[in-house]
N, C-alpha and C positions, 0 to 999 in steps of 0.2 A: 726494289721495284714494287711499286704498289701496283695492285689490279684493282681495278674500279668494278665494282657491280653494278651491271645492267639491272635497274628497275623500270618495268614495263607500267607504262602509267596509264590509268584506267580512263580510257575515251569519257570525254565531257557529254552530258544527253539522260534522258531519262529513259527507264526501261517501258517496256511495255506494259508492265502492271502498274504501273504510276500514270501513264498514259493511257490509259483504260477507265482507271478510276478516276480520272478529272473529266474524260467523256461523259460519264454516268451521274456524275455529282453536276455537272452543266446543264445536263438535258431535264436533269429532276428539277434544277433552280428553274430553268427555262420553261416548262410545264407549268409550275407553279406561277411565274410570274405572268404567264399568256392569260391563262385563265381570270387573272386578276384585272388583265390588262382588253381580254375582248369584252368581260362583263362590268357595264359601268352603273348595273342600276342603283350601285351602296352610292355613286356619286350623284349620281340624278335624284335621290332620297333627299341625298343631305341638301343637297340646291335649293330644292324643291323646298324643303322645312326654312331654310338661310329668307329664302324667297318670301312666302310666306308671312316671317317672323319680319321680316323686313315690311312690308307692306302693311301689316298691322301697325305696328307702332308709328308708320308714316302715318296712319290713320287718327290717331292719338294726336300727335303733334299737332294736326292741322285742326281737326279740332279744336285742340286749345289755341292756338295762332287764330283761327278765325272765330271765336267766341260764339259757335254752333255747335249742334251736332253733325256726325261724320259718319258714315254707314261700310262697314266692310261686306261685300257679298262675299258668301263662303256657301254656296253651294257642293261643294263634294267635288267640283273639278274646274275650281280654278279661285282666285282670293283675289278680289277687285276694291279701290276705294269710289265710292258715291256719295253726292250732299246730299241725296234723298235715299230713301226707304224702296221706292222703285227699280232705282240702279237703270233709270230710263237715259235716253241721249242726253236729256237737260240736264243730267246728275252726274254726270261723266268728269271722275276730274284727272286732269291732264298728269300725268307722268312728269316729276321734275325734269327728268334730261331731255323731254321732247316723242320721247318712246318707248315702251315696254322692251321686253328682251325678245320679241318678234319670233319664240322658237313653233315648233309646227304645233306643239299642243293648246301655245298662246294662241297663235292664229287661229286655232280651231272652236279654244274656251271662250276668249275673250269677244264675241260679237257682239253689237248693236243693230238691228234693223236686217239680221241676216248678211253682216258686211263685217272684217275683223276693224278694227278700232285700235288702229298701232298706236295711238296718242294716248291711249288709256291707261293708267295704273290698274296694271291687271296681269295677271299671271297662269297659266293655264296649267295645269296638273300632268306630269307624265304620262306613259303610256304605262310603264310597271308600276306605279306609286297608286296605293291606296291610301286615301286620306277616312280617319273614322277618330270619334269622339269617346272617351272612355264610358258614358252614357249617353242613350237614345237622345239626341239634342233637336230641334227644330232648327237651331242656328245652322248646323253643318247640314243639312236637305237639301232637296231641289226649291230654292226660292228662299236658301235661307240665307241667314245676314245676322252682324249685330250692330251694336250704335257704340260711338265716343262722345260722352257729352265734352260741354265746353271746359269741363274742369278735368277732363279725360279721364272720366269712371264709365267701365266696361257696363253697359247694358245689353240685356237679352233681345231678343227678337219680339217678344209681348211689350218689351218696353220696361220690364222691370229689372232693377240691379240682378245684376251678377251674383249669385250667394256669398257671404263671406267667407263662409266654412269651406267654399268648393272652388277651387279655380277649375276654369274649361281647358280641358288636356284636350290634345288634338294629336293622335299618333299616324305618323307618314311613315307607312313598310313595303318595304320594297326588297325584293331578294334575302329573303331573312333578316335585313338590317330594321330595325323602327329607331325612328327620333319621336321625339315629345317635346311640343310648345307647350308652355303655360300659359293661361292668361289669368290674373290673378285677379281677384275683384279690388273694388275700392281703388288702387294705384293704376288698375290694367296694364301694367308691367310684363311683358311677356319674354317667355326664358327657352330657352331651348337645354332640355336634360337627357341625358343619355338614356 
């Protein structure tokens, strides 16, 4: 006759110290990623520089497409393309898709005449984002600007090239985070570097 041992088999489930520390490990992930997630000025930085660097080089292009010069205002809060020096209503040139990205700091930056100018290639600077130039520039100012000639070489605000030794860095910081555009002379190629 055989007897069979009862083995009592050990309930399936985790214990409560296993169950504790996956609480703790979730709420720390969780903290971490809220924080990441209410603060979005590293993403309004980097837009903001994408933005920017975009609107330059549009500047460039058309320049060369239409065999003039081409004016980017860059006052300090906001990068707009113009066919004049004045950045007046007659210099206004249109946005390819019809309209700017319309956010509240565009409609604030970008006006003509005291009215926002949604048709404008223009772009208006954040609320957290400073924009500043690794040296005291005229270009980045209130009223400042620079040119693309027709052969899309970067000129200064006086009107003279760009140095060749020195590209215009232009750093946007926001929340501890900074980007940096280049703009380089002679090519006017502009880069965005970490």
């Amino acid at each position: 006759m055989q007897t069979s041992a009862f083995v009592p088999r050990r309930a399936a489930g985790f214990t409560m110290v296993e169950l504790i520390t996956v609480i703790i490990l979730v709420g720390i992930l969780g903290a971490i990623g809220a924080s990441r997630f209410f603060d979005n000025s590293v993403f309004e930085n980097r837009t903001y520089a994408d933005q920017a660097k975009t609107i330059i080089r549009y500047a460039q292009k058309l320049a060369i497409a239409q065999n003039r010069s081409i004016f980017v205002r860059s006052d300090g809060n906001s990068f707009a393309v113009c066919s004049n020096a004045a950045c007046d209503a007659s210099g206004l040139v249109l946005a390819p898709g019809g309209s700017n990205n319309g956010s509240a700091s565009t409609k604030l930056y970008c006006q003509q005449g005291n009215a926002y100018a949604p048709q404008w290639m223009c772009v208006g600077r954040p609320t957290g984002v400073t924009v500043t130039a690794t040296s005291a520039r005229p270009e980045l100012a209130a009223g400042g600007f620079f040119s693309f000639d027709s052969m899309g070489r970067p000129f200064n605000k006086d009107g003279t090239p760009m140095a060749v030794t020195n590209p215009m860095t232009l750093s946007f910081a926001s929340g501890g985070n900074t980007t940096k555009s280049l703009i380089w002379p002679e090519t006017g190629y502009v880069q965005n570097v970490p």
